[in-house]
C-alpha positions in Angstrom: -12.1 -31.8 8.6 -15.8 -31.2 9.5 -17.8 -30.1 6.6 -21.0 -29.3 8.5 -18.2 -26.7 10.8 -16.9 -25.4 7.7 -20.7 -24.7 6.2 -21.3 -22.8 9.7 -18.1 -21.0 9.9 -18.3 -19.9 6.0 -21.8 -19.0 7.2 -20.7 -16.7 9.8 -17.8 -14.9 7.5 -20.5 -14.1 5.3 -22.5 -12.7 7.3 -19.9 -10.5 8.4 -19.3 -9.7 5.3 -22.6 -8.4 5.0 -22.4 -6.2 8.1 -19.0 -4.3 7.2 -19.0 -2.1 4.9 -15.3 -2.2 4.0 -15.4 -5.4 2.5 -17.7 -4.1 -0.3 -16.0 -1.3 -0.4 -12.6 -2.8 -1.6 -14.5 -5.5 -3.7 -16.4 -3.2 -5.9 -15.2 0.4 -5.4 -11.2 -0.5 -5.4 -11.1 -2.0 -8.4 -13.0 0.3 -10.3 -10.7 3.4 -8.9 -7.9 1.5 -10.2 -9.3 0.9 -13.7 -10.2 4.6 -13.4 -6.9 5.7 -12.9 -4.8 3.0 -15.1 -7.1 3.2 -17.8 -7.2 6.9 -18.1 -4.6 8.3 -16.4 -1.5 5.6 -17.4 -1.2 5.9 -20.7 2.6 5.8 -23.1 0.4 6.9 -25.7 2.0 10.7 -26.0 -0.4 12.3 -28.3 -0.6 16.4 -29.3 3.0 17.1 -28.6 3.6 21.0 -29.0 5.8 21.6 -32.0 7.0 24.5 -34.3 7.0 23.7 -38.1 9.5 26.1 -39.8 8.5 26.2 -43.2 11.5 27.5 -45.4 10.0 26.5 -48.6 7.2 27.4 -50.4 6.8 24.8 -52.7 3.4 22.7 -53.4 4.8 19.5 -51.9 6.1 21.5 -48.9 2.6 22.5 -48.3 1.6 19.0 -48.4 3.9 17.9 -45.7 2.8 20.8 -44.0 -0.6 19.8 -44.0 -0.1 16.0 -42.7 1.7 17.3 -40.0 -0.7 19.7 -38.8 -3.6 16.9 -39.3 -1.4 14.0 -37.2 -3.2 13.3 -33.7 0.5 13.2 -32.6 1.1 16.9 -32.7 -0.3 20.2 -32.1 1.1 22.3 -34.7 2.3 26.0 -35.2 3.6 27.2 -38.1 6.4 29.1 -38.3 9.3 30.5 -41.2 12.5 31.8 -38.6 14.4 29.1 -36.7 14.9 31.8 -34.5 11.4 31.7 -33.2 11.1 28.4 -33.4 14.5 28.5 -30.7 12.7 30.9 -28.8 9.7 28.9 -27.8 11.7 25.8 -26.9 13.9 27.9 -24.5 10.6 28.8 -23.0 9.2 26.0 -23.0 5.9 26.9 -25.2 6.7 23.8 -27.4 9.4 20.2 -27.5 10.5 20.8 -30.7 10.9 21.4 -34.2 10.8 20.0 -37.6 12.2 22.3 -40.5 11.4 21.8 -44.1 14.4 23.6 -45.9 14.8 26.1 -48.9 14.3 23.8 -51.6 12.7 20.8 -50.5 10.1 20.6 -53.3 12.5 21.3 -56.4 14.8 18.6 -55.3 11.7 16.3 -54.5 10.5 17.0 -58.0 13.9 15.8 -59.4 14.0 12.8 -57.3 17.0 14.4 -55.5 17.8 13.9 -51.9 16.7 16.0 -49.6 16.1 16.1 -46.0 13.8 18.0 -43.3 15.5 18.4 -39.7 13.4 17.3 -36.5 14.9 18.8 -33.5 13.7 18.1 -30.0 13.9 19.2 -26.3 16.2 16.7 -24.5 15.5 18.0 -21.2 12.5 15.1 -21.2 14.8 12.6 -23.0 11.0 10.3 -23.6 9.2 12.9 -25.4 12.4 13.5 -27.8 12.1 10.0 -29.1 8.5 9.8 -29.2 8.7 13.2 -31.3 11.6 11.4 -33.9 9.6 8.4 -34.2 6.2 10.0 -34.7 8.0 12.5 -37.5 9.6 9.7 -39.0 6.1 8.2 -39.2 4.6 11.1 -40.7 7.4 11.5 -43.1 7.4 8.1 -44.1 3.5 8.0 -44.6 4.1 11.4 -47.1 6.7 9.4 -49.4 4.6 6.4 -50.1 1.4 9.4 -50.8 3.6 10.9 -53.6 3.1 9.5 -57.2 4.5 11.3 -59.6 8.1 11.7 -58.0 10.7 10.7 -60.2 12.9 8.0 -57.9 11.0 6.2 -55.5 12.7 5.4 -52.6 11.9 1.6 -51.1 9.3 0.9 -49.3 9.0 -0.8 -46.1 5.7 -2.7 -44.8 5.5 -3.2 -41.2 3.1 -5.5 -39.3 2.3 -5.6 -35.3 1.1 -8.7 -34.4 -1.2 -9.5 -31.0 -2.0 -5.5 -30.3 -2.1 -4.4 -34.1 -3.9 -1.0 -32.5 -0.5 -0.2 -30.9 -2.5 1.2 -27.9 -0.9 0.8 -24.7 -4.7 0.8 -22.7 -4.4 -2.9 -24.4 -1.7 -4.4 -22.1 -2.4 -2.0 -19.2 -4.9 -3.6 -18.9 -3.8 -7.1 -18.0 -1.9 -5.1 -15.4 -4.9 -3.3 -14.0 -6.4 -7.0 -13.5 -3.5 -7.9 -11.8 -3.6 -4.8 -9.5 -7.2 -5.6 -8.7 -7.2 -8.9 -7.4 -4.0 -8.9 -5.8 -4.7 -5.6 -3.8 -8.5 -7.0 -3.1 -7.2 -10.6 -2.3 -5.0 -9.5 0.1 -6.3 -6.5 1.5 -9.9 -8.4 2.3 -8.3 -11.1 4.3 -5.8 -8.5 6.2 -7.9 -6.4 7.2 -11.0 -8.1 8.0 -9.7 -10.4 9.8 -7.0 -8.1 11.6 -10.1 -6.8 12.5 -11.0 -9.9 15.0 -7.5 -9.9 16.4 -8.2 -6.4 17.6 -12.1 -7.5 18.9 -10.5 -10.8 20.5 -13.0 -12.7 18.2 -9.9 -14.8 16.2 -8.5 -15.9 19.4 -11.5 -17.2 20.9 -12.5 -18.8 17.6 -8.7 -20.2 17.7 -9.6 -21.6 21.7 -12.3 -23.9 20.1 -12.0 -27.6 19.2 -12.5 -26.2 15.1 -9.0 -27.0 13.3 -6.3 -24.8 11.4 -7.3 -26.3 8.4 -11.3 -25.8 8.7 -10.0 -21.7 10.4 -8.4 -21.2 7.1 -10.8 -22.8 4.0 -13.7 -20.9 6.1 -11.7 -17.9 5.8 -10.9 -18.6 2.0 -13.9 -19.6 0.5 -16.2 -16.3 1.2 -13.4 -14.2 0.3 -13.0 -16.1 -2.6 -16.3 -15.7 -3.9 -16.3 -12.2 -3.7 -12.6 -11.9 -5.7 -14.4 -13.6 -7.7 -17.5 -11.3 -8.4 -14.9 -8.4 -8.4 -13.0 -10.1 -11.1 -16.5 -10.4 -13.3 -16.9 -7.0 -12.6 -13.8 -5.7 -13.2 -13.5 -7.7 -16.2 -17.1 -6.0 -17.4 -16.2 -2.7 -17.0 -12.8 -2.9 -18.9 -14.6 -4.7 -21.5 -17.2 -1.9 -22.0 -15.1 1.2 -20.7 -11.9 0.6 -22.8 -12.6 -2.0 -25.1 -10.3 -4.5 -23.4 -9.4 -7.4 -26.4 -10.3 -10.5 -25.0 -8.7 -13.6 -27.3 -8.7 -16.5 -24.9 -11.1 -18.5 -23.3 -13.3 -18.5 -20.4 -12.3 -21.6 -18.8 -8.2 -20.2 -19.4 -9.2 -17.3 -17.5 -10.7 -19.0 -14.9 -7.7 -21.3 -14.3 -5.1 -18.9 -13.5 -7.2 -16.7 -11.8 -8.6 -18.8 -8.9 -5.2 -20.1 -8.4 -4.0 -16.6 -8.5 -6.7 -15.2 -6.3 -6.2 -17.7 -3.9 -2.6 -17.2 -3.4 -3.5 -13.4 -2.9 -5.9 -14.5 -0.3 -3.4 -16.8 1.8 -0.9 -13.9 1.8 -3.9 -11.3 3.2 -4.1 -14.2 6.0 -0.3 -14.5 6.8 -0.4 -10.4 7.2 -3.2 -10.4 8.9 -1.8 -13.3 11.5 1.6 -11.6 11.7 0.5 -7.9 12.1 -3.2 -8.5 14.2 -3.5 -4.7 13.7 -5.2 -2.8 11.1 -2.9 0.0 10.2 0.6 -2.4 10.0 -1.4 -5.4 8.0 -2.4 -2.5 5.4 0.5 -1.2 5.4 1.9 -4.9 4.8 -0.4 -5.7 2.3 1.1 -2.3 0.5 4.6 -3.3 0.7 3.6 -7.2 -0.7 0.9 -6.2 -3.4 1.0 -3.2 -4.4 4.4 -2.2 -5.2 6.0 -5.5 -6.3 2.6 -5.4 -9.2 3.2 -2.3 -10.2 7.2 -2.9 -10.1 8.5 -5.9 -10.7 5.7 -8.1 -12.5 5.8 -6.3 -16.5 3.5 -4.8 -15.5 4.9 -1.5 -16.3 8.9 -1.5 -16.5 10.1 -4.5 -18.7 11.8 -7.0 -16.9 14.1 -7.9 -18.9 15.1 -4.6 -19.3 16.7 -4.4 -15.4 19.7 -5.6 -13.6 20.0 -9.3 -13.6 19.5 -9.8 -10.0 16.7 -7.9 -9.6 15.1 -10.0 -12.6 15.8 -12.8 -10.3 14.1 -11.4 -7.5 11.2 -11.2 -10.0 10.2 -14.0 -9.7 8.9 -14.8 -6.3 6.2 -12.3 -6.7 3.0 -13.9 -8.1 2.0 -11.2 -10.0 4.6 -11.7 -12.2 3.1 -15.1 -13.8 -0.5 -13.8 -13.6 0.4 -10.6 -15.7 1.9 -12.7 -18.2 -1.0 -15.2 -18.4 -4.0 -12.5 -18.3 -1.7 -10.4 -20.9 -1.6 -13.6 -23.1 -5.6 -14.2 -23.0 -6.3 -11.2 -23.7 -4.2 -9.8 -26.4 -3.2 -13.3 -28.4 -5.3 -16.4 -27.1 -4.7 -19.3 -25.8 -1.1 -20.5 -25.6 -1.6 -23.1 -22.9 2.3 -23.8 -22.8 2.6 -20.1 -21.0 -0.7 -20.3 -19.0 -0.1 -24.0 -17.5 3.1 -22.6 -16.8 2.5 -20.1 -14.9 -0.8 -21.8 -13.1 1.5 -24.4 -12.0 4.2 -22.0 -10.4 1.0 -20.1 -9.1 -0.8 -23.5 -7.5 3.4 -24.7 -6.2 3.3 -21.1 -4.5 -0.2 -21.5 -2.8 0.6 -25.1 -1.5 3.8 -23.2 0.0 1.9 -20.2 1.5 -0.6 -22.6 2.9 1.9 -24.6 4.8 3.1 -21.7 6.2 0.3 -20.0 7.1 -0.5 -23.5 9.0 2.8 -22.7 11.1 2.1 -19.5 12.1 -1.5 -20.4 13.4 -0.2 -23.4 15.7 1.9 -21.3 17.0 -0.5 -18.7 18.1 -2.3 -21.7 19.1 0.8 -22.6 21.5 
């Protein structure tokens, strides 16, 4: 290889950079419509659930649970004292369900006798019902440990989250939202661009000259590279500032898996792009390769572990998979370098592959 014919080809990428617009476009703006959206709009974190509180006793501790439900940022609250209205606005779909406090609740709670409250919920959205059990269980649990002066104290259980202590999910969704970014900007900014000079005739007249597949394809990495690499940075910024985002890791740990990672995104926007050589079927490529195996089949979202078995196996030859799980592990617990040289090698064993074959595709053109 020439380095002098690389400097000028590199040269001439970025100056075409420069001249279309696109390219910044899906560097900068892409990436910070997808932290838009994941950030605010994906969230498991089901908070102000509509629910009836049918209070059948009157008692003073019946009050107080009253009151810590109607404070929780988990529900919005309405008070009511007939089941029958309580059933009534279920039905129609004014709340998701219930929680009664029976006739009695605060004798037998004075006497250290058992008692119980009922939490009923809509199981047309079978998601919401749990979330309502487990957030009234919560509530109910965080009442016994406030009383003092009850006569039996029940035992108490401490739990502890490690790594996301917050239980927030715009901690994790995050590492996903990364992901998104630089595998939709990787690949779509060496699709398109340079589907772009199949259409103009430009890729097949620099393929006519003496310039080799291996100086065609580092010139067509390295600029496209850099600017993953400035949407990373900024992307990285504005998650930091915007949300947050829990950083544990290193620099350097980051930077690892990601150029490895960003350069595999970039040799699959180049196989699209020399497959398709048309704008609309290498986007619509770069969709079918990026977008929806991240969002699927990486953790990102859906636990993988969690689906059939052969699906899980199909897992893994999607990249995203092992930069989700490195990124998630930088961010939320530090650096375990047995997970993140994992995953960089499989990541580095994938681009040697991709590279190879991107090589066979161009000398065949070249044929």
């Amino acid at each position: 290889m020439n380095i002098k014919t690389i400097k000028a080809l590199v040269f001439k990428e970025v100056k075409q950079i420069k001249r279309d617009a696109s390219s910044i476009l899906v560097a900068f703006i892409m990436p910070l419509t997808l932290l838009i959206i994941f950030g605010y709009g994906l969230s498991f974190d089901i908070k102000h659930i509509r629910i009836d509180l049918v209070q059948q006793d009157s008692g003073k501790l019946s009050k107080d649970l009253v009151d810590l439900y109607s404070h929780s940022e988990y529900f919005k609250t309405n008070v009511v004292y007939s089941t029958q209205e309580a059933k009534g606005n279920m039905e129609s779909g004014k709340t998701m369900g219930t929680i009664i406090i029976p006739e009695g609740f605060s004798e037998k709670m004075q006497r250290g006798q058992k008692t119980e409250i009922q939490v009923i919920s809509d199981g047309t959205d079978p998601n919401t019902a749990a979330y309502i059990e487990s957030y009234a269980s919560g509530v109910f649990n965080k009442y016994l440990l406030s009383l003092t002066n009850i006569k039996d104290k029940t035992m108490n259980i401490i739990n502890r989250l490690w790594f996301n202590p917050t239980t927030e999910t715009i901690n994790f969704m995050m590492a996903g939202a990364l992901t998104m970014v630089l595998a939709i900007v990787g690949t779509f900014l060496t699709s398109l661009v340079v589907a772009k000079e199949w259409e103009r005739g430009t890729m097949e007249a620099m393929i006519a000259t003496p310039i080799s597949i291996n100086e065609i394809i580092i010139s067509k990495v390295i600029p496209y590279f850099g600017l993953c690499v400035v949407s990373l940075l900024f992307s990285l910024f504005y998650a930091k500032i915007a949300f947050n985002m829990p950083f544990e890791g290193s620099v350097f740990s980051m930077a690892l898996v990601s150029s490895v990672f960003i350069i595999v995104s970039l040799i699959i926007g180049l196989i699209v792009s020399t497959m398709a050589k048309d704008q609309f079927v290498a986007a619509m490529m770069a969709v079918m390769l990026t977008f929806l195996p991240t969002m699927m089949l990486s953790g990102f979202v859906f636990e993988i572990k969690s689906m059939p078995v052969w699906l899980q196996i199909f897992s893994y030859i999607f990249p995203a998979k092992y930069y989700v799980s490195s990124v998630r592990t930088i961010c939320l617990v530090g650096d375990v370098w047995e997970v993140i040289l994992r995953d960089t090698v499989v990541l580095s064993i994938m681009a040697f592959g991709l590279f190879k074959f991107l090589k066979k595709k161009l000398k065949k053109n070249v044929e």
